[in-house]
C-alpha positions in Angstrom: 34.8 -44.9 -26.3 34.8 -47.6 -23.5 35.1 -51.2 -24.8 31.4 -51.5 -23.3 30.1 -49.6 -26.3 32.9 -50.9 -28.9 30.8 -54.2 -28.7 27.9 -52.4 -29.6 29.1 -52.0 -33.2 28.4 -55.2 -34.5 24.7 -54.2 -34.0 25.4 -50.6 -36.3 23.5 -50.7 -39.8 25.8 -48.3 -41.0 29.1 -46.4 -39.7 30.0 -43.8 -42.2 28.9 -43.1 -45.5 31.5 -42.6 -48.2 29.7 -39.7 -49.5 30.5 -38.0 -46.2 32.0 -34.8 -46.6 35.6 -34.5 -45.2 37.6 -31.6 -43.5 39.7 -30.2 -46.3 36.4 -30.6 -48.6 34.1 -28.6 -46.6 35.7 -24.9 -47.6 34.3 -26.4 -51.0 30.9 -26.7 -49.5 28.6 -24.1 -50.6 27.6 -22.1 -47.3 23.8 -20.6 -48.2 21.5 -22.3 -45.5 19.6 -24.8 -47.3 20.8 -27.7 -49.3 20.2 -28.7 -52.6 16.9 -30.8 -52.1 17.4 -34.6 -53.2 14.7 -34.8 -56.3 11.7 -36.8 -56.1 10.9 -40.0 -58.0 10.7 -39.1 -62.0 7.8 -39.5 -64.2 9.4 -41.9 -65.5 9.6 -44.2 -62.7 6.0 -43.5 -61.3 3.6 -46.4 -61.7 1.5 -45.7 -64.8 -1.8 -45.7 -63.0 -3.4 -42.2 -62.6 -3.6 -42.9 -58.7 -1.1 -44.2 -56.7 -1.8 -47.7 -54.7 -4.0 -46.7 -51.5 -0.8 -48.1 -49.4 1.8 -46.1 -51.0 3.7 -43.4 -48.7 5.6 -40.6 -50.0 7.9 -39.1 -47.4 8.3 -35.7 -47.3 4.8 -34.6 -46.5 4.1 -35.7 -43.4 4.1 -33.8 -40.4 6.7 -34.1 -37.8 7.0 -33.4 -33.4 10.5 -33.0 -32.7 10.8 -33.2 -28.7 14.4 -32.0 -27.4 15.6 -33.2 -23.4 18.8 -32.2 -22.2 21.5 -29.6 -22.8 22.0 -26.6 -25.2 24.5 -28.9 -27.3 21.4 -31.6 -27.9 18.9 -28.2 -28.3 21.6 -27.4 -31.3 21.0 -31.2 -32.4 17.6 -30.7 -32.5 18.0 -27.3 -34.3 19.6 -28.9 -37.1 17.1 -31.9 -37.7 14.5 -29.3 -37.7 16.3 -27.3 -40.3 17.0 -30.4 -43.1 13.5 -32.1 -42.3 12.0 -28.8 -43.3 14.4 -28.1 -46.3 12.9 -31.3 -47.6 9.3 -31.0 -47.2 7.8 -32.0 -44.3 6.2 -29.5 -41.8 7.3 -29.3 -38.3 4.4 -29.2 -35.9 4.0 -27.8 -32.1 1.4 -30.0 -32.1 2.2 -33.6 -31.3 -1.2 -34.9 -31.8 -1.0 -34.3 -35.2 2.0 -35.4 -36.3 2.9 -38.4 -38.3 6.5 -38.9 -36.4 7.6 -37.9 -33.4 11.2 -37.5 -32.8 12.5 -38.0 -29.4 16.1 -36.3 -29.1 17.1 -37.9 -25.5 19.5 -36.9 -22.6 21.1 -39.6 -20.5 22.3 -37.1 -17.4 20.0 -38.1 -15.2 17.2 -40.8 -14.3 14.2 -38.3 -14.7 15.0 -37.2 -18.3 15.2 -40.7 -19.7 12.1 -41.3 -18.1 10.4 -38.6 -19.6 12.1 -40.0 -23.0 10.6 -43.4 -22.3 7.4 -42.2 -21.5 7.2 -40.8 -24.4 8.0 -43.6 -26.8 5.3 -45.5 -24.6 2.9 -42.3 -25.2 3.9 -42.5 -29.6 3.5 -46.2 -29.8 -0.1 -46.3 -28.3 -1.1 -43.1 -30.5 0.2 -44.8 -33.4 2.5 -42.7 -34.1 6.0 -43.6 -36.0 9.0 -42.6 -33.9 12.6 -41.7 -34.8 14.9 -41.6 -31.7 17.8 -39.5 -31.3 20.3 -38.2 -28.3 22.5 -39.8 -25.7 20.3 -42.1 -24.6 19.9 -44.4 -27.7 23.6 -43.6 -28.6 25.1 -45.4 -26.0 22.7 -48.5 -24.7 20.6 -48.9 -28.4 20.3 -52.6 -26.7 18.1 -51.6 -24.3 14.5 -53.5 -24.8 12.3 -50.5 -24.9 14.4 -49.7 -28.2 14.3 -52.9 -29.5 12.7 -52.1 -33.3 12.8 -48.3 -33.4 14.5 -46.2 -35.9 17.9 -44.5 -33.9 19.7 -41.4 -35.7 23.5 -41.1 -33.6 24.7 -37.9 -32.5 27.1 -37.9 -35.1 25.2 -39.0 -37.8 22.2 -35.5 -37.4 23.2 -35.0 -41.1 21.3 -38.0 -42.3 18.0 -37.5 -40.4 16.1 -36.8 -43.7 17.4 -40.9 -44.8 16.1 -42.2 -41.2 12.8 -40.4 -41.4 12.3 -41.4 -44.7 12.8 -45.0 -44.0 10.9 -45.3 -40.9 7.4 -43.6 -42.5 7.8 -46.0 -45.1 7.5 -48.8 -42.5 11.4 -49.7 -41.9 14.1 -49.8 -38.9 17.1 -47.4 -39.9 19.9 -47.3 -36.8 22.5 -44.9 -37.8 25.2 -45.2 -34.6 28.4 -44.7 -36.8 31.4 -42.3 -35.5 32.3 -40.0 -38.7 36.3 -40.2 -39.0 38.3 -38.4 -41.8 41.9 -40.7 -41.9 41.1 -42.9 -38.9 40.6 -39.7 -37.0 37.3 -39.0 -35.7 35.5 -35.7 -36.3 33.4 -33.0 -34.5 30.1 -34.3 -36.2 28.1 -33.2 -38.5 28.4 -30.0 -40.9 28.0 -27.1 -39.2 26.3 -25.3 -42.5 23.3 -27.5 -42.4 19.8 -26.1 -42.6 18.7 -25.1 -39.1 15.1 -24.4 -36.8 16.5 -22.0 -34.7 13.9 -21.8 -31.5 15.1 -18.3 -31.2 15.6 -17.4 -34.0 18.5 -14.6 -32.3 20.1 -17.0 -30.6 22.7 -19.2 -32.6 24.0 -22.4 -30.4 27.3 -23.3 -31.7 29.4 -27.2 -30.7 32.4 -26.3 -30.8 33.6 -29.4 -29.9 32.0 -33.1 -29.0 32.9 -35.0 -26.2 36.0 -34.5 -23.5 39.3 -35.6 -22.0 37.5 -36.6 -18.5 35.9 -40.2 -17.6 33.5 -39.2 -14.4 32.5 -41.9 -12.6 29.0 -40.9 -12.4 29.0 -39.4 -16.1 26.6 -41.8 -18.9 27.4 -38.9 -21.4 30.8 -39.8 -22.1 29.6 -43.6 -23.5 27.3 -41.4 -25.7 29.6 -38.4 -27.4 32.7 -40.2 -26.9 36.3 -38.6 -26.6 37.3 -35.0 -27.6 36.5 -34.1 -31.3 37.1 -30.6 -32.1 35.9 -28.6 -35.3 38.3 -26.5 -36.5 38.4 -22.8 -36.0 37.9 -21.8 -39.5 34.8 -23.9 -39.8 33.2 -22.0 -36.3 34.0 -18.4 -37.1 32.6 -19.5 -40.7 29.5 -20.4 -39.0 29.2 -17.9 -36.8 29.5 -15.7 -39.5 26.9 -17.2 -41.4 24.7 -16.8 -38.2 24.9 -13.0 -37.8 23.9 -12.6 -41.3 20.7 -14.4 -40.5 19.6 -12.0 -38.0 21.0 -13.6 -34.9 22.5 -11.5 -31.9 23.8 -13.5 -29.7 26.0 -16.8 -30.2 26.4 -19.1 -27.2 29.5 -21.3 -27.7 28.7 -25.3 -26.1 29.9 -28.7 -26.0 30.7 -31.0 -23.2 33.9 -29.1 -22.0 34.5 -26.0 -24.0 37.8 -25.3 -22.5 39.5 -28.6 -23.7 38.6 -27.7 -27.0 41.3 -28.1 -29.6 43.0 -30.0 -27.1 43.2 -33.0 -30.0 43.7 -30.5 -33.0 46.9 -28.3 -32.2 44.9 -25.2 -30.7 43.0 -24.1 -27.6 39.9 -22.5 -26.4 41.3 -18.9 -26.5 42.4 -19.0 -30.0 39.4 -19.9 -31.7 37.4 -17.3 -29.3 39.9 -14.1 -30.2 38.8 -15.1 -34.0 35.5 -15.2 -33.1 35.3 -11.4 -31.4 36.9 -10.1 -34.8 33.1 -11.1 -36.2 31.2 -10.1 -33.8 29.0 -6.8 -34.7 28.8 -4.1 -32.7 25.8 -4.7 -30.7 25.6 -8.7 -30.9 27.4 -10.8 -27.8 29.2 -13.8 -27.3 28.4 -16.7 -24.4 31.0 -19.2 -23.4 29.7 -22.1 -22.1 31.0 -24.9 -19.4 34.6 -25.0 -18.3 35.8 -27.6 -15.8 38.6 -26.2 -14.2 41.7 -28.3 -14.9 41.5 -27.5 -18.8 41.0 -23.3 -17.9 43.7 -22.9 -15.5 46.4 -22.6 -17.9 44.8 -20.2 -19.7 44.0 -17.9 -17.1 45.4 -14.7 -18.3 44.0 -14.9 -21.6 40.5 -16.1 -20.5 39.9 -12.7 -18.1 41.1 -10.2 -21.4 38.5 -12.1 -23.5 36.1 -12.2 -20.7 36.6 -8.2 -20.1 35.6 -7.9 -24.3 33.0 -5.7 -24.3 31.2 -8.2 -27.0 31.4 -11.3 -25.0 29.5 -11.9 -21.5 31.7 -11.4 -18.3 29.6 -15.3 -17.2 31.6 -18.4 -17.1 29.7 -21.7 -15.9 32.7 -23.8 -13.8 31.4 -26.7 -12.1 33.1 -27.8 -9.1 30.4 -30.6 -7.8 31.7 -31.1 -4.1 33.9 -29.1 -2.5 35.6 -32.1 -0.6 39.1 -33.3 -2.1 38.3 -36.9 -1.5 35.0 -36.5 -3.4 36.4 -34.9 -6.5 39.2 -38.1 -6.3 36.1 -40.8 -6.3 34.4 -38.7 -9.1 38.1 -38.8 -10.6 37.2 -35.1 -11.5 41.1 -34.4 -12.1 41.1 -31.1 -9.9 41.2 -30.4 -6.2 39.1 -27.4 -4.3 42.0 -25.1 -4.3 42.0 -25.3 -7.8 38.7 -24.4 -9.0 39.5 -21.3 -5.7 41.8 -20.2 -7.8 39.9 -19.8 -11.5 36.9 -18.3 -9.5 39.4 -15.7 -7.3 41.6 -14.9 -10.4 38.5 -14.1 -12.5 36.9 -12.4 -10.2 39.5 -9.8 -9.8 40.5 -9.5 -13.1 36.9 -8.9 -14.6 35.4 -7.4 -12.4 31.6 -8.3 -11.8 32.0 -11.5 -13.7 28.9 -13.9 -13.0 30.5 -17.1 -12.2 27.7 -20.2 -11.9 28.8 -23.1 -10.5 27.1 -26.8 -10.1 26.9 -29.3 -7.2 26.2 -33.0 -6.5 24.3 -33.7 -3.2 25.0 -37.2 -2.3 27.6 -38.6 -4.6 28.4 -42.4 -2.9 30.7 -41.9 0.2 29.8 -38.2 0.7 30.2 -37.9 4.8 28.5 -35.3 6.9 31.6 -33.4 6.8 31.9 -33.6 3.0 28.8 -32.1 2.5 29.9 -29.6 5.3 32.6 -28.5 3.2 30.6 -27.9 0.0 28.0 -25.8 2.3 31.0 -23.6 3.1 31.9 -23.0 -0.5 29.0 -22.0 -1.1 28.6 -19.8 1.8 31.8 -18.0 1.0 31.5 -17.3 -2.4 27.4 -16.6 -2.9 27.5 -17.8 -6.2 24.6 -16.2 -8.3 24.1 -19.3 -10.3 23.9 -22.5 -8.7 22.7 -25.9 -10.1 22.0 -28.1 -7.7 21.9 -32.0 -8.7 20.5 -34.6 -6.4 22.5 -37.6 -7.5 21.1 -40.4 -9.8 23.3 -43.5 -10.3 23.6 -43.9 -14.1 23.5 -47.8 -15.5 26.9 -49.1 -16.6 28.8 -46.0 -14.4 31.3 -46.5 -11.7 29.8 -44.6 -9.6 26.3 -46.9 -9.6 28.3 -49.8 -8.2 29.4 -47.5 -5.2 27.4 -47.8 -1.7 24.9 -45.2 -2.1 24.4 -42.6 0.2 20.3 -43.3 1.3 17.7 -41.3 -0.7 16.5 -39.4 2.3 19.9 -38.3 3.0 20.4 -37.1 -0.4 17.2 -35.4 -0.8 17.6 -33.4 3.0 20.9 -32.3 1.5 19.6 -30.7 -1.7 17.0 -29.0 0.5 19.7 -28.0 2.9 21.8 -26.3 0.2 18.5 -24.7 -2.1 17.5 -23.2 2.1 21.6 -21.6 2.2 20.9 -20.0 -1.4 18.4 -18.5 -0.9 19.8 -17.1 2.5 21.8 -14.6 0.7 21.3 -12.0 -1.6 24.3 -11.0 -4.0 21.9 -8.4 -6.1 21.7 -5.8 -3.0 24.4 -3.7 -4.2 22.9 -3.0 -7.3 19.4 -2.6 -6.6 18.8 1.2 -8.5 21.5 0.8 -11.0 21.1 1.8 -14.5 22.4 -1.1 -16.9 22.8 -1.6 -20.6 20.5 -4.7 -21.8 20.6 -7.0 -25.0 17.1 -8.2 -25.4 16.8 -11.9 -26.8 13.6 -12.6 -26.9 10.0 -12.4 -25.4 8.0 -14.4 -22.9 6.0 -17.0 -23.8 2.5 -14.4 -23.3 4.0 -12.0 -25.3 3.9 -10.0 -22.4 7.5 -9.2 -21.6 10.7 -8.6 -23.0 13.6 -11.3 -21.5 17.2 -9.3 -21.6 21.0 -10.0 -20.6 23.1 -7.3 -18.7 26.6 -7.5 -19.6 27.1 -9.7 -16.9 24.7 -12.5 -18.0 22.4 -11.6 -15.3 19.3 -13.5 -15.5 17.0 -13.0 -16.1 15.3 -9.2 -16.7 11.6 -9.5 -18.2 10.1 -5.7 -19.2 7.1 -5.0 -20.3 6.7 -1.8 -22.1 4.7 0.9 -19.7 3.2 3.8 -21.1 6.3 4.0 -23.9 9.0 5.2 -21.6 9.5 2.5 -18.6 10.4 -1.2 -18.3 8.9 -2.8 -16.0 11.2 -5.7 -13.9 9.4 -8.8 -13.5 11.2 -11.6 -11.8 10.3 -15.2 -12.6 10.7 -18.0 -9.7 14.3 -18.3 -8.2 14.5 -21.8 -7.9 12.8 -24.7 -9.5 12.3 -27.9 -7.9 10.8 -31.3 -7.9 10.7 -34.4 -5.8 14.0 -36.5 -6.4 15.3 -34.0 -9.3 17.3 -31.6 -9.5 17.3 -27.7 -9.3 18.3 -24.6 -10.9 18.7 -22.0 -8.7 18.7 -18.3 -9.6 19.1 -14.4 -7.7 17.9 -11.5 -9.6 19.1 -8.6 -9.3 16.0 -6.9 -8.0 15.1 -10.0 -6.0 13.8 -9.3 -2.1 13.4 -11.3 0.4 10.0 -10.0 0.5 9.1 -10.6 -2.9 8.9 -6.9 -4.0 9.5 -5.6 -7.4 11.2 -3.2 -8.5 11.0 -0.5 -10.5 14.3 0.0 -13.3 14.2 2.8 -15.7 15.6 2.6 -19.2 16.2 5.1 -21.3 14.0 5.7 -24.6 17.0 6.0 -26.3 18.4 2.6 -25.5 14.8 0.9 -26.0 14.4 2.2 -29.6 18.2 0.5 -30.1 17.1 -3.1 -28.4 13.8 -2.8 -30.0 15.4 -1.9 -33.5 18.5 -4.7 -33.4 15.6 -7.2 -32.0 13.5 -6.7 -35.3 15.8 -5.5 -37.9 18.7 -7.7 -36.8 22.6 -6.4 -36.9 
């Protein structure tokens, strides 16, 4: 953690509590899904009047919003407070007007998510609503004045939501920032057997690890999850385990660098994910998540075997950002162009088909013409599928925001620039007609449609059921954008230039499979 944030500490209410369960206690941890529930005041210590006092509040009745920004790591975050909040009593709600608390779990990537997050608080305080804050942003400036008096849970202290919610309906502040440590070493986080909301509820996101190795200039995460903390492998196939015998059916594995995991443990990336194919069911799939490329070049060999495991999804997210050297050295990324050429190259002709997806920067301070030239070509040579494209925010308290900045209009011509080259090309042609086998995960928010994965993580394939027999593809848009943010771009496979649909047959056989697995489970 940078000494910026080890001055924070003298404002932390509490680090770690001693009751915190340790490494070598966990295996003693009893693994159904929901905790022993903490008991209630007894009789005896209940006032003696019939009714209560017209201002008393009893926490764990109330109704609670939980709003999630940012990653799949914080969407597991969020899973989990869901999960304990609800073991104890009080009723999550889709409706924010209606809750009692809203709880606002934050991302600090980029300018437009914290001021979403910001909003928000503005939105709860003038609605009168009590608010519990949680995420990145919180966790690394808690200082800042529009936090000044709110409740904070840290992103390694999700365990103890239940203590902070409890505490703020009942009118107090409760800031829980602490790192958990075991020895003076600090640990992944929080259980991974807690009690969870899963939004989709066949879809199991795993941390395998919190923080990373790197220190990106233009990266605020890092002041929030800190330096690699890996769980151990036992603990993740345990979990993953317990996840398939809850109905789920797919497992995507996330953190802030996957492929440095175990890096500060003794053990490596494909290690823990050959344990985790021997419990995999036949039917279910595995998802790796981001890789930079200086931690997965060593490990190429192995990576492409796993990658080829007809269980686990030939797609592998490796950002390269710019594809100009003296970018990446200003970014202090730790990896030049040729080598994130040769991850992509090797992987692509070792697993054949593999969806590679990719991000880039536009604008980074000191980008030149003929930098952004060079990340143009990449992209032109390798027609990447995937592509998220980032118009680039300076972060408070980074490196990079004390850099001369490129000018705004610049950086917003280049993000157009680069969305007009993706969609220039069209790397589905080839397979316009095929027959594929699908996993479906989950349906559309109408009901309407079916969403499924190809084996390739393809995204993404809607069907809607047609007369019994045929599955109709619907594409959804292929790029999403908004003034000064950034986009996701995405080719599907059935995607025309002219917009036209078509038409992919399925076999009854293979529906009645997806349509049995998606309601009976594995």
């Amino acid at each position: 953690m940078p000494a910026a944030c080890d001055s924070l500490l003298e404002d932390i209410e509490d680090i770690v509590s001693a009751q915190d369960v340790k490494p070598h206690d966990r295996k003693f941890v009893r693994k159904n899904v929901v905790p022993k529930v903490r008991k209630r005041n007894s009789q005896k210590n209940v006032q003696e009047d019939d009714d209560p006092p017209s201002d008393s509040i009893i926490p764990g009745v109330q109704k609670i919003w939980i709003r999630t920004w940012g990653c799949s790591h914080n969407n597991s975050d969020g899973e989990y407070m869901a999960g304990q909040l609800a073991a104890y009593g009080y009723k999550i709600t889709e409706n924010a007007a209606e809750a009692d608390l809203w709880l606002l779990n934050s991302c600090t990537v980029k300018n437009p998510a914290e001021d979403h997050f910001r909003n928000s608080i503005k939105k709860a305080q003038e609605n009168d609503k009590k608010v519990v804050l949680a995420g990145c942003v919180p966790q690394a400036q808690p200082r800042q004045d529009y936090l000044k008096g709110l409740s904070i849970i840290g992103v390694q202290q999700i365990d103890r939501v239940v203590e902070v919610v409890e505490e703020t309906i009942k009118g107090h502040s409760v800031r829980l920032l602490g790192q958990k440590k075991d020895n003076g070493k600090r640990l992944g986080g929080a259980r991974l057997d807690l009690p969870k909301i899963r939004k989709n509820p066949l879809i199991e996101i795993i941390s395998i690890n919190t923080g990373c190795l790197n220190a990106c200039t233009y990266c605020k995460t890092k002041h929030a999850r800190g330096d690699l903390a890996s769980y151990p492998i036992e603990e993740l196939v345990d979990r993953a385990k317990q996840s398939f015998q809850e109905g789920v059916c797919e497992i995507w594995l996330t953190s802030e660098d996957t492929g440095a995991y175990g890096r500060d443990i003794g053990t490596d990336l494909p290690t823990l994910l050959w344990k985790l194919v021997e419990v995999i069911p036949e039917g279910a799939m595995l998802r790796l998540g981001m890789t930079n490329p200086p931690y997965i070049l060593e490990h190429l060999e192995e990576m492409a075997k796993i990658l080829n495991h007809s269980r686990v999804y030939a797609f592998l997210h490796i950002p390269v950002q710019s594809a100009s050297d003296s970018i990446l050295m200003d970014m202090k990324r730790e990896y030049c162009v040729a080598d994130f050429k040769r991850v992509v190259d090797f992987l692509k002709e070792k697993v054949p088909g593999i969806t590679i997806a990719t991000d880039i920067i536009c604008g980074f301070p000191g980008e030149t013409d003929e930098d952004f030239q060079d990340t143009m070509k990449l992209v032109e040579e390798y027609k990447f599928p995937s592509l998220f494209i980032n118009q680039f925010y300076p972060r408070p308290g980074t490196p990079a925001a004390k850099i001369h900045q490129v000018p705004a209009l610049v950086k917003k011509q280049r993000t157009k620039d680069l969305s007009q080259l993706f969609h220039s090309y069209n790397p589905y042609d080839h397979k316009v007609g095929e027959r594929q086998r699908v996993l479906v995960t989950e349906e559309s928010f109408d009901s309407q449609f079916y969403v499924a994965h190809n084996r390739f993580y393809e995204q993404k394939f809607r069907y809607v059921l047609e007369n019994g027999l045929r599955l109709k593809a619907c594409p959804s848009a292929g790029i999403r954008e908004k003034a000064s943010s950034s986009s996701t771009a995405m080719h599907l496979p059935w995607q025309q230039r002219g917009g036209r649909l078509k038409m992919i047959s399925v076999s009854l056989l293979l529906l009645a499979v997806l349509l049995t697995f998606y309601y009976g489970g594995v």
